[in-house]
Backbone as JSON, one array per atom type, in Angstrom:
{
  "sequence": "XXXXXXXXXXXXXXXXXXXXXXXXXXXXXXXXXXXXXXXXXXXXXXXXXXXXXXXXXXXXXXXXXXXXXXXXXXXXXXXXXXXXXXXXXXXXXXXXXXXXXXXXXXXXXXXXXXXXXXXXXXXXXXXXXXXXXXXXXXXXXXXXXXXXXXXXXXXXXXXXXXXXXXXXXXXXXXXXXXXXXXXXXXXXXXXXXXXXXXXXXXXXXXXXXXXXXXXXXXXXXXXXXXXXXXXXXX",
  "N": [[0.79, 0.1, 28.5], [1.99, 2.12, 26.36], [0.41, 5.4, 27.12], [-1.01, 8.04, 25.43], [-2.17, 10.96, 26.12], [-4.24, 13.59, 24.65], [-2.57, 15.05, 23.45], [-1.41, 18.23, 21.7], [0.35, 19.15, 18.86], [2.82, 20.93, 16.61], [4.21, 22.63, 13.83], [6.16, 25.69, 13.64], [3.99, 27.4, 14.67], [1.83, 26.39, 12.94], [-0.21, 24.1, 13.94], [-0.68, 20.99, 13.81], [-1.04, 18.29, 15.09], [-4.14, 17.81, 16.94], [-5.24, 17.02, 19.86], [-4.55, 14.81, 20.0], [-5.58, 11.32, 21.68], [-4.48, 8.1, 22.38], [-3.75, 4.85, 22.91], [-1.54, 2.07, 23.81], [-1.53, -1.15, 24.09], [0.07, -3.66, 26.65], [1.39, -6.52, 24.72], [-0.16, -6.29, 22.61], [-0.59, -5.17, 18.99], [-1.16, -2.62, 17.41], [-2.65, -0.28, 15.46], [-1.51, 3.03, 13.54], [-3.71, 4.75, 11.26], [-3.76, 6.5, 8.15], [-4.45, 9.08, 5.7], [-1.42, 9.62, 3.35], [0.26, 12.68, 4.78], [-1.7, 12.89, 6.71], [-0.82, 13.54, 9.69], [0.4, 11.56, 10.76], [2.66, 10.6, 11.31], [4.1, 13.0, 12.64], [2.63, 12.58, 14.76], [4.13, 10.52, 16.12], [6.91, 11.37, 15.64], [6.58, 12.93, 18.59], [5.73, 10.77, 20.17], [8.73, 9.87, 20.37], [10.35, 11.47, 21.43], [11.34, 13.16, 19.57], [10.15, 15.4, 18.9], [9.25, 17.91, 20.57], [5.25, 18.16, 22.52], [2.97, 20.72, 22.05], [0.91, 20.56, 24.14], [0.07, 18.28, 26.42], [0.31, 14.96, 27.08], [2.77, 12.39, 27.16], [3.01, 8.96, 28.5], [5.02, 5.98, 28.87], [5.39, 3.06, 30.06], [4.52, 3.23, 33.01], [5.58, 5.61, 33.35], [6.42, 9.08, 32.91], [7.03, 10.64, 29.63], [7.19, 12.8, 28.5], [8.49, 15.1, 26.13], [10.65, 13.8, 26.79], [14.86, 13.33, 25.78], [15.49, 11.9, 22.69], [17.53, 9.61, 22.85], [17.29, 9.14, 25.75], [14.65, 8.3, 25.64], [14.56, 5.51, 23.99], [16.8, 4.18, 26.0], [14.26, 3.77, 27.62], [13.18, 2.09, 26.17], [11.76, 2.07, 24.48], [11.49, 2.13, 21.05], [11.84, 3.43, 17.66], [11.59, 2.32, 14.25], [12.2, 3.83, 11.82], [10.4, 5.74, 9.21], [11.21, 5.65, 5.69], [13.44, 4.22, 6.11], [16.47, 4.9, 6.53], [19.12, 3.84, 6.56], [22.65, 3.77, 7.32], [24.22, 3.73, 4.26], [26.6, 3.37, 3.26], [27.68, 1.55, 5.05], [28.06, -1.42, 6.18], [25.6, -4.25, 6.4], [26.16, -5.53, 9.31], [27.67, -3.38, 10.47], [25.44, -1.35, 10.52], [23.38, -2.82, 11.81], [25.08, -3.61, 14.59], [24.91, -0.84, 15.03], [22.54, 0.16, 16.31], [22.6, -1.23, 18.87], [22.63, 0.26, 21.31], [21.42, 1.01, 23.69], [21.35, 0.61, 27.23], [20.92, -1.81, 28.66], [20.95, -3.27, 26.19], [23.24, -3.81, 25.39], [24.57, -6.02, 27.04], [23.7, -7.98, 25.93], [24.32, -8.58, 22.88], [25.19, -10.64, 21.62], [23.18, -12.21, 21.85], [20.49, -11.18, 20.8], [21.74, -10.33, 18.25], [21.24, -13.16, 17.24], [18.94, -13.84, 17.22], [17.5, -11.77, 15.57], [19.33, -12.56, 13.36], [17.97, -14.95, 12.96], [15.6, -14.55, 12.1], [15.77, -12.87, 9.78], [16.98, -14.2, 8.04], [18.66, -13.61, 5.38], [19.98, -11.43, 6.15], [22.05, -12.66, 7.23], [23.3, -13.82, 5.58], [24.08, -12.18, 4.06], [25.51, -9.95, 5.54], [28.53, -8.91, 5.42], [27.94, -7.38, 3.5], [27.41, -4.32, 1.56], [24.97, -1.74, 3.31], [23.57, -0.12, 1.39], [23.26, -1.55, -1.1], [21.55, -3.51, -0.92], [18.29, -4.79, -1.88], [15.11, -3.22, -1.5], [13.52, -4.1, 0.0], [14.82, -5.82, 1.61], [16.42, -3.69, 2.85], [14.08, -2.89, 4.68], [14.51, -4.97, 6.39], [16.83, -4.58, 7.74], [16.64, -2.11, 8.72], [14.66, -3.26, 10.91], [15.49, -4.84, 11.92], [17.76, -3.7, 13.38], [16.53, -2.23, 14.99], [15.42, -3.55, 16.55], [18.47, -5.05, 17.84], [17.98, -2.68, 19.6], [16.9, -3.89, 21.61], [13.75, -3.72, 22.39], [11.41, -2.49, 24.3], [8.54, -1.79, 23.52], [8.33, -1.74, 19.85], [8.07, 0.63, 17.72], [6.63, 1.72, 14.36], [7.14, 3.05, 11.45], [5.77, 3.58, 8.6], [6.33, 1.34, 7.22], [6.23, -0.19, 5.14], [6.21, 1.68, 2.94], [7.25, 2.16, -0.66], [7.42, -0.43, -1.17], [7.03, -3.53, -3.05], [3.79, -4.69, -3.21], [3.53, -7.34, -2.43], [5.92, -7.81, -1.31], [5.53, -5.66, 0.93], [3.76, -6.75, 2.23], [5.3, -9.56, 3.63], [6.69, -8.51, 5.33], [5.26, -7.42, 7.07], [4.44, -9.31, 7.89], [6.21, -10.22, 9.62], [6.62, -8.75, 11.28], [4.2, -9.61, 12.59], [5.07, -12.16, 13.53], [6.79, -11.44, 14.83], [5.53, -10.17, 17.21], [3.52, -12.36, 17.63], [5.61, -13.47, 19.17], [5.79, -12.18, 21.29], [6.35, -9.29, 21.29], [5.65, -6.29, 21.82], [3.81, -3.93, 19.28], [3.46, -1.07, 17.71], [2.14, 0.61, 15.14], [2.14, 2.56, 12.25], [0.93, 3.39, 9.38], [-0.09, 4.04, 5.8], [-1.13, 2.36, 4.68], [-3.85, 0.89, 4.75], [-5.55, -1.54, 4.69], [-3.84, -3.94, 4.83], [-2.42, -3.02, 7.01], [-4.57, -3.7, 9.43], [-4.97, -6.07, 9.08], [-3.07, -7.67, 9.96], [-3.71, -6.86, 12.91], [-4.6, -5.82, 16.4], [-5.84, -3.87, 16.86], [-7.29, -0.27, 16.52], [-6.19, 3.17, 15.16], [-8.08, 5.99, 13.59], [-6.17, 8.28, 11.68], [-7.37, 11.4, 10.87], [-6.42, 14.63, 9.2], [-4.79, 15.21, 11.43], [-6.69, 14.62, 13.69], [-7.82, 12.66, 15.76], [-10.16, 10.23, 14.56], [-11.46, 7.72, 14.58], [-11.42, 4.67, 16.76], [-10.86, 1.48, 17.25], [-11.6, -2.09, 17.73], [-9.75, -4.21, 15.1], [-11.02, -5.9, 13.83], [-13.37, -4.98, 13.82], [-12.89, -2.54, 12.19], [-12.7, -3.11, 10.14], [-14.54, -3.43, 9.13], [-15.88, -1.15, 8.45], [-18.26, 1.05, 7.27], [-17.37, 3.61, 6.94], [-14.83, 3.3, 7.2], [-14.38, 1.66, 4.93], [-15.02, 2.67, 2.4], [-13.91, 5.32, 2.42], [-10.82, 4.4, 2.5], [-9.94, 1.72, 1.82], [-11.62, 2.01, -0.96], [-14.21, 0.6, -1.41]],
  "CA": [[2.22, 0.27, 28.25], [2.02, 3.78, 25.94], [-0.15, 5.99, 26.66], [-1.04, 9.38, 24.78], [-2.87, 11.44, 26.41], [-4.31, 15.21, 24.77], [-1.6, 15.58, 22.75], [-0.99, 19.11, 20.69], [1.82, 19.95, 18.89], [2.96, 21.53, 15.24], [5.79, 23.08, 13.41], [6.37, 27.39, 13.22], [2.77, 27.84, 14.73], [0.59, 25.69, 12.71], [-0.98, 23.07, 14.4], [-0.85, 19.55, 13.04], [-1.65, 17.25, 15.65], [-5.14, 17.71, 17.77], [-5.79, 16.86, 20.96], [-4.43, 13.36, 19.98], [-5.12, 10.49, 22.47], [-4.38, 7.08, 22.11], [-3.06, 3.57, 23.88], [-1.22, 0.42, 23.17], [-1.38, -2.36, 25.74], [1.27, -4.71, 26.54], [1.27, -7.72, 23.79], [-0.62, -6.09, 21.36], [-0.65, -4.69, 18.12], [-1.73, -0.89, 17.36], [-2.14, 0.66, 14.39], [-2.15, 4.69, 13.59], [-3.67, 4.45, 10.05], [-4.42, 7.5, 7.79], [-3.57, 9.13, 4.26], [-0.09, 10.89, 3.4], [-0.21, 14.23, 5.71], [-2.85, 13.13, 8.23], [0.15, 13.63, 11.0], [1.34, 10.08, 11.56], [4.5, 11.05, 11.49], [4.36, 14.17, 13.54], [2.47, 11.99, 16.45], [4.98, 9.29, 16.18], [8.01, 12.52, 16.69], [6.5, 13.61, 19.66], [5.93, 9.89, 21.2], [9.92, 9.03, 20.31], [11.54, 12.33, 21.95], [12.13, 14.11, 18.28], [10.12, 16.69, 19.16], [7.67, 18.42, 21.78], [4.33, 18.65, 22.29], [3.04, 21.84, 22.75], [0.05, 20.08, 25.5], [-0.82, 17.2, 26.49], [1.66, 13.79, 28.03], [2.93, 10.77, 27.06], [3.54, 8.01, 29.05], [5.07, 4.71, 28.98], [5.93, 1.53, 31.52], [4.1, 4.06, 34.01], [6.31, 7.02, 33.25], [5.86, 10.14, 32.13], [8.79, 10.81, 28.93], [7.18, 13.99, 27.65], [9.54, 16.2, 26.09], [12.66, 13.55, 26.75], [15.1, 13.4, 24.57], [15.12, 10.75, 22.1], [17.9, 8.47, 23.65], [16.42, 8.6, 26.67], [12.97, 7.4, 25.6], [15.19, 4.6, 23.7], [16.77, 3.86, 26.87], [13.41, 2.68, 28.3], [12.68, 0.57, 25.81], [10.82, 2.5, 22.96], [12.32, 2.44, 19.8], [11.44, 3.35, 16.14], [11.78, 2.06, 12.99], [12.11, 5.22, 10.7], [10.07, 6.06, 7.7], [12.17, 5.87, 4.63], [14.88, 3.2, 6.39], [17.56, 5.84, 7.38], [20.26, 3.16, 6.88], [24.06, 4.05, 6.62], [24.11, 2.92, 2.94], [27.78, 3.03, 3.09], [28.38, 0.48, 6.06], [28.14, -3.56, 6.19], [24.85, -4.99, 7.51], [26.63, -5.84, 10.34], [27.54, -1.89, 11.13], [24.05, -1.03, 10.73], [23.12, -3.96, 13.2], [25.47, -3.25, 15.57], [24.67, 0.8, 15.58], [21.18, 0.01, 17.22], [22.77, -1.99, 20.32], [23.08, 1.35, 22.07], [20.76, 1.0, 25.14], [22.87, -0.12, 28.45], [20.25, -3.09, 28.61], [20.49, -4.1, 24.77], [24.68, -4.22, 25.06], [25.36, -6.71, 27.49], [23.34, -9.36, 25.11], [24.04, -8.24, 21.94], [25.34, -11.72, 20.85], [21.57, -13.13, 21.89], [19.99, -10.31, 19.95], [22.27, -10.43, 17.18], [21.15, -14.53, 17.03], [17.91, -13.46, 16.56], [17.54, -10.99, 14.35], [19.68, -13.26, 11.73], [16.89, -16.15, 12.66], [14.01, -14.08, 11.81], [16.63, -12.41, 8.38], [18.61, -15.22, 7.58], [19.27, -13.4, 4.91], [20.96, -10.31, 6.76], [23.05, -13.43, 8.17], [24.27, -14.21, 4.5], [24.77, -10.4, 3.61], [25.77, -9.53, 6.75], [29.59, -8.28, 5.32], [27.44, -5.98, 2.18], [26.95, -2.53, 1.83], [23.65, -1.68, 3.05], [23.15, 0.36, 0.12], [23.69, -2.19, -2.6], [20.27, -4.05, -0.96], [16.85, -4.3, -2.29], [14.03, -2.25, -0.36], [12.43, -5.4, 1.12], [16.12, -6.35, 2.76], [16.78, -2.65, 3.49], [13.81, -2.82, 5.72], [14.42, -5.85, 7.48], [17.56, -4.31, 8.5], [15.7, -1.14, 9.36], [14.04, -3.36, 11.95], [17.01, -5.79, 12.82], [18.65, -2.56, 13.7], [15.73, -1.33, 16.17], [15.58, -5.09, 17.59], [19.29, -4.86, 18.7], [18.27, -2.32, 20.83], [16.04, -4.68, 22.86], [13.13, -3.0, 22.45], [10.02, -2.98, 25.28], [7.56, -1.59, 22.17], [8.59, -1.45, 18.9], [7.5, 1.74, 16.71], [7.15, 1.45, 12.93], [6.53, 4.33, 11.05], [5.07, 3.67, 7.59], [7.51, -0.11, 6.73], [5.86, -1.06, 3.52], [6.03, 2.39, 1.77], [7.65, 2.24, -1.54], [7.61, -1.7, -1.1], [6.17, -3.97, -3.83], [2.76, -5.27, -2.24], [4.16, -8.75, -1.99], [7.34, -7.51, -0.2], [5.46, -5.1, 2.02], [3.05, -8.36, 2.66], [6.14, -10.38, 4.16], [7.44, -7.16, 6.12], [4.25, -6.86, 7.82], [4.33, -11.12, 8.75], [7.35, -10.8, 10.23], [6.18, -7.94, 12.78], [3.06, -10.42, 13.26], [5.3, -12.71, 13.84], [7.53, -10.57, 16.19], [4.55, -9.99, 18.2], [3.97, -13.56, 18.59], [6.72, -14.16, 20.25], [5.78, -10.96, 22.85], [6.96, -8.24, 21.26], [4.47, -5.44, 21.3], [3.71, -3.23, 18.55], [2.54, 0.29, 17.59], [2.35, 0.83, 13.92], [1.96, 3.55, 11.74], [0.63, 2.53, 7.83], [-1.34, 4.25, 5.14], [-1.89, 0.78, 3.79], [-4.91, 0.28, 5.64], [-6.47, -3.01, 4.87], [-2.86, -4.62, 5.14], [-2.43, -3.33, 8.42], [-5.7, -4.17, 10.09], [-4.69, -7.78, 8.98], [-2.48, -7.98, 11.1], [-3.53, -5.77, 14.19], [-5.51, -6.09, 17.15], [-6.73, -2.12, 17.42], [-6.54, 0.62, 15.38], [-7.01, 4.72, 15.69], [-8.03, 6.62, 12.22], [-6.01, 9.89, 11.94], [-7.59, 12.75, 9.68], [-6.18, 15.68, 9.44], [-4.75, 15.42, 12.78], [-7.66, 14.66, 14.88], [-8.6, 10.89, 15.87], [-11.88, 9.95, 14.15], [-12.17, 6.49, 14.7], [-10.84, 3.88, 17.32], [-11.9, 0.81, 17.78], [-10.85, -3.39, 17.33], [-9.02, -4.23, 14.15], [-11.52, -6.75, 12.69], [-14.36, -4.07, 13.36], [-12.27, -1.22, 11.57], [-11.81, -3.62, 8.71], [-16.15, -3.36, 8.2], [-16.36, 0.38, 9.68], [-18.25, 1.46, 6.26], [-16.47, 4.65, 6.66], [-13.21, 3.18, 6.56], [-13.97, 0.65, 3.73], [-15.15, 3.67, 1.35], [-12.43, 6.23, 2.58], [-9.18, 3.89, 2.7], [-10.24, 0.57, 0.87], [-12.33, 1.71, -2.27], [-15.35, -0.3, -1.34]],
  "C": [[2.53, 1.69, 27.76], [0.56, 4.4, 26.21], [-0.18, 7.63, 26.13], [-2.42, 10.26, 25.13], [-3.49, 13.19, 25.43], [-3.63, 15.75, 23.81], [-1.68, 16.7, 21.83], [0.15, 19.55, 20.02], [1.37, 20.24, 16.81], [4.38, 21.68, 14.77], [5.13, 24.58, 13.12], [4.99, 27.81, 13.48], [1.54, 27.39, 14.29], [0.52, 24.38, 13.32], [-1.26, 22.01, 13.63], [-1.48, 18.44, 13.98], [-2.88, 18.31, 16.77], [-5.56, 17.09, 19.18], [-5.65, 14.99, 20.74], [-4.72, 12.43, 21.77], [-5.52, 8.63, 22.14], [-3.36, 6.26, 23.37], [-2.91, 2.23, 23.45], [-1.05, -0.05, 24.54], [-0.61, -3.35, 25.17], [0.66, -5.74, 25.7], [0.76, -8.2, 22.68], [-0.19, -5.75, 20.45], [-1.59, -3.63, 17.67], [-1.96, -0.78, 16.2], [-2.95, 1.93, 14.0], [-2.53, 4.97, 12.1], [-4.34, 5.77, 9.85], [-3.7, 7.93, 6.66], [-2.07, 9.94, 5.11], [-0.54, 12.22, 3.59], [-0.71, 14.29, 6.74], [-1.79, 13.82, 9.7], [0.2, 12.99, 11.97], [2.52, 10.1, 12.09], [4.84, 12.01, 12.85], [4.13, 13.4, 15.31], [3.78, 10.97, 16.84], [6.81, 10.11, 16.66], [7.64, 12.98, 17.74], [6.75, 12.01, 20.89], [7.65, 9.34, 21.35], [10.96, 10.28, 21.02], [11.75, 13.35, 20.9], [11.38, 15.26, 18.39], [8.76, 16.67, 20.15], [6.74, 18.96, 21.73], [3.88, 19.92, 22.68], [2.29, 21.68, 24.54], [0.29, 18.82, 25.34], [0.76, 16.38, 27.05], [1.86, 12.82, 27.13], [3.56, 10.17, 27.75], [3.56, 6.64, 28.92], [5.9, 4.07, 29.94], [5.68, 2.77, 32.56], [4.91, 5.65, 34.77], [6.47, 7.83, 32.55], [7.15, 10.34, 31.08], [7.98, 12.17, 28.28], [8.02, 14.69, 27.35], [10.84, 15.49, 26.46], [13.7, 13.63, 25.39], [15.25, 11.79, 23.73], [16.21, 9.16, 22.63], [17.89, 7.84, 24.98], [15.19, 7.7, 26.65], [13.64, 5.74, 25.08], [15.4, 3.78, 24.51], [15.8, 2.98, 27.64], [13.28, 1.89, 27.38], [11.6, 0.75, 24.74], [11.68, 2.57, 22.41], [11.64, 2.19, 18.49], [12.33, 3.03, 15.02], [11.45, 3.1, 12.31], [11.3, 5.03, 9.53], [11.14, 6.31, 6.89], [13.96, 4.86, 4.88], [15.78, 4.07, 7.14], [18.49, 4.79, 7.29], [21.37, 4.24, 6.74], [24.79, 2.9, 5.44], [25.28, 2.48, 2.61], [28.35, 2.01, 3.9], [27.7, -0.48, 5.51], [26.64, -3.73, 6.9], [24.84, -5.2, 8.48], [26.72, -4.57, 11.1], [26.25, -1.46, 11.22], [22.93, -1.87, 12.23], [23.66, -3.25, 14.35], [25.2, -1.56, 16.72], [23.01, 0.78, 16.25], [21.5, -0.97, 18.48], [23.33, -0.86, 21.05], [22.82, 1.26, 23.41], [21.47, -0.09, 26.15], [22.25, -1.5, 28.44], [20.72, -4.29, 27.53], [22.61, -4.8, 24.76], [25.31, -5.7, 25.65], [25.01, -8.09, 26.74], [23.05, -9.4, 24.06], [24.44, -9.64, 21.28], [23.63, -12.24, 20.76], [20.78, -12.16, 21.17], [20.07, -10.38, 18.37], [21.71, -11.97, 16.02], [19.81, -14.09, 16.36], [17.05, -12.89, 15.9], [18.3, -11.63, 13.03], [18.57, -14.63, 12.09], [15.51, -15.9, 11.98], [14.8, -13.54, 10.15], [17.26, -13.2, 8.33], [18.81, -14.81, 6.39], [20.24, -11.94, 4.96], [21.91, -11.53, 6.96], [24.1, -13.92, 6.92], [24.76, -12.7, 4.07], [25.29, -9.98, 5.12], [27.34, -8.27, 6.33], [28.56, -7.24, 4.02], [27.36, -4.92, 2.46], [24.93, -2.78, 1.91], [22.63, -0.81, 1.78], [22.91, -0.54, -0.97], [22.1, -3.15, -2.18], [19.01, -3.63, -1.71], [15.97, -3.64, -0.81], [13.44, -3.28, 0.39], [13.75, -5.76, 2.07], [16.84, -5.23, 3.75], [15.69, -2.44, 4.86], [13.91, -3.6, 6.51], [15.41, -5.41, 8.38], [17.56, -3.17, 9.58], [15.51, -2.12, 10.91], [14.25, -4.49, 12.26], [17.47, -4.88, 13.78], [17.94, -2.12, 15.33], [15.89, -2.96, 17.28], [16.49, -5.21, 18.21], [19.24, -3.58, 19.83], [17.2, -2.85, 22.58], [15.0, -4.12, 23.16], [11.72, -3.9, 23.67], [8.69, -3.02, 24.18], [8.25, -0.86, 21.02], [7.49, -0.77, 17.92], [7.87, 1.81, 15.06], [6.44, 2.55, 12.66], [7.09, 4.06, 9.26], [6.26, 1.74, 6.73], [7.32, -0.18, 5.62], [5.64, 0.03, 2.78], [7.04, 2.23, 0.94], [8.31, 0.8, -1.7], [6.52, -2.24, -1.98], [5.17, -4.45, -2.93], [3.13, -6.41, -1.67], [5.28, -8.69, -0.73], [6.72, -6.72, 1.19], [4.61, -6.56, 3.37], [4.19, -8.79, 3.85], [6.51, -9.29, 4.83], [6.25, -7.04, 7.05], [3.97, -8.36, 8.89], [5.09, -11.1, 9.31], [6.85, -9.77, 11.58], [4.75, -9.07, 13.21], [3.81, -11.39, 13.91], [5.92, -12.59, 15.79], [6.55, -10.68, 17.3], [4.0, -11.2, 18.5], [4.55, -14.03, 19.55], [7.07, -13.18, 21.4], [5.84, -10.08, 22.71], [5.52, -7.32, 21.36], [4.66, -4.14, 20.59], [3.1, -1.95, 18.47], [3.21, 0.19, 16.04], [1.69, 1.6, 13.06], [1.8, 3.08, 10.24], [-0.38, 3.65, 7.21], [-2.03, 3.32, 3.93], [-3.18, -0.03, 4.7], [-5.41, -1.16, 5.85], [-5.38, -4.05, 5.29], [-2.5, -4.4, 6.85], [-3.25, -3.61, 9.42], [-5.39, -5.69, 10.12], [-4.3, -8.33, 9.66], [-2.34, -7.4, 12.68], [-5.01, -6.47, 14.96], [-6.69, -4.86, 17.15], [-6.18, -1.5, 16.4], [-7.42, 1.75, 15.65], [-6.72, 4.81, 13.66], [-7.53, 8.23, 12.41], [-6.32, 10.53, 11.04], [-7.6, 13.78, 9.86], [-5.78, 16.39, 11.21], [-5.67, 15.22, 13.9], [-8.01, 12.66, 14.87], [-9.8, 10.41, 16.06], [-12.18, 9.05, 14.74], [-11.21, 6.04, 15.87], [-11.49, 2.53, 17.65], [-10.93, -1.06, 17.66], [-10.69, -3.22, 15.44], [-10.06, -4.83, 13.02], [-13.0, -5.71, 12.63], [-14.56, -3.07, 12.19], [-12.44, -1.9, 10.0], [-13.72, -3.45, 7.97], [-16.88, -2.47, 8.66], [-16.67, 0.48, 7.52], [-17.64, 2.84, 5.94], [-15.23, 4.63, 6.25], [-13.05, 2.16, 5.34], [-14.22, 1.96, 2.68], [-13.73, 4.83, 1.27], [-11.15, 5.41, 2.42], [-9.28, 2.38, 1.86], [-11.0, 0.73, -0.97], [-13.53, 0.6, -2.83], [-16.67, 0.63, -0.95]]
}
């Protein structure tokens, strides 16, 4: 479904990402795990349109989007969930909802969207009229990634969900994308909560310092003694 071929890119000349390459397959679950800095983030702006690599491709549903711009890549059917939420703290639940039914696909069935995103948040469905500001951080992200769901997403991109989430809360934030992906969705996910996201993943790449050390299955990664000493404290 994505792949990442080669990838180089930076900011003002320095070089952050390496010769990245990576791949999520339809129905899985990904995850790009590594500390704060490795350049999760940076890979995760180049695969969404926000910015260009200097080499290398990415392609998904067997087309090349290098270098599109970001509501194009949307368009097909990628869409991220932001680090840090990005709500509009001043609108209703409902405005925040609705401002992710952009893609021509996601509009004509935004009621059937809308249904299910308050079945999976039934409690967006009781706040629904609130300011999204006035939420807690565990409800701010669900709406985070209510928001990306109205746009009918082919693979949904999370980039970092459970930071500055109590463990418990990030816990339940991380079941509900397991869940998601139950029911088809397929995932790519970005975490420097390692052992939490292996939990729930099929695969997983290790990024350090921009370069991709490790790759391998999820339940391997979880007894890679490299990654239990480096990222677990074992």
């Amino acid at each position: 479904m994505l792949e990442i071929q080669e990838i180089i890119a930076g900011y003002g000349g320095v070089e952050i990402i390496h010769k990245a390459t990576l791949k999520v397959n339809e129905g899985g679950i990904v995850s790009l795990l590594g500390a704060n800095g490795a350049g999760k983030s940076t890979l995760l702006s180049v695969v969404s349109g926000l910015k260009k690599p200097w080499t290398g491709t990415v392609h998904f549903m067997g087309s090349d989007i290098t270098g599109r711009r970001p509501d194009e890549v949307a368009e097909r059917g990628l869409i991220q969930v932001p680090q840090g939420r990005r709500l509009f703290t001043r609108l209703t639940v409902m405005d925040n909802l609705i401002l992710g039914n952009t893609p021509s696909r996601a509009r004509s069935i935004r009621e059937e969207l809308l249904e299910k995103v308050f079945a999976m948040f039934p409690i967006l469905a009781d706040r629904r009229r609130q300011l999204a500001g006035t939420l807690s951080g565990g409800q701010q992200q669900m709406v985070a990634i209510g928001r990306a769901l109205m746009g009918a997403p082919r693979l949904l991109v999370l980039d970092e969900p459970s930071i500055g989430l109590a463990p418990a809360v990030a816990m339940e934030v991380l079941n509900h994308l397991r869940q998601l992906n139950q029911d088809g969705m397929t995932i790519l996910l970005v975490e420097q909560n390692v052992a939490q996201a292996l939990s729930i993943s099929d695969h997983g790449y290790i990024l350090e310092n921009g370069v991709i050390t490790l790759e391998n299955s999820a339940e391997t990664l979880r007894h890679d003694p490299q990654v239990l000493k480096a990222y677990m404290g074992v």
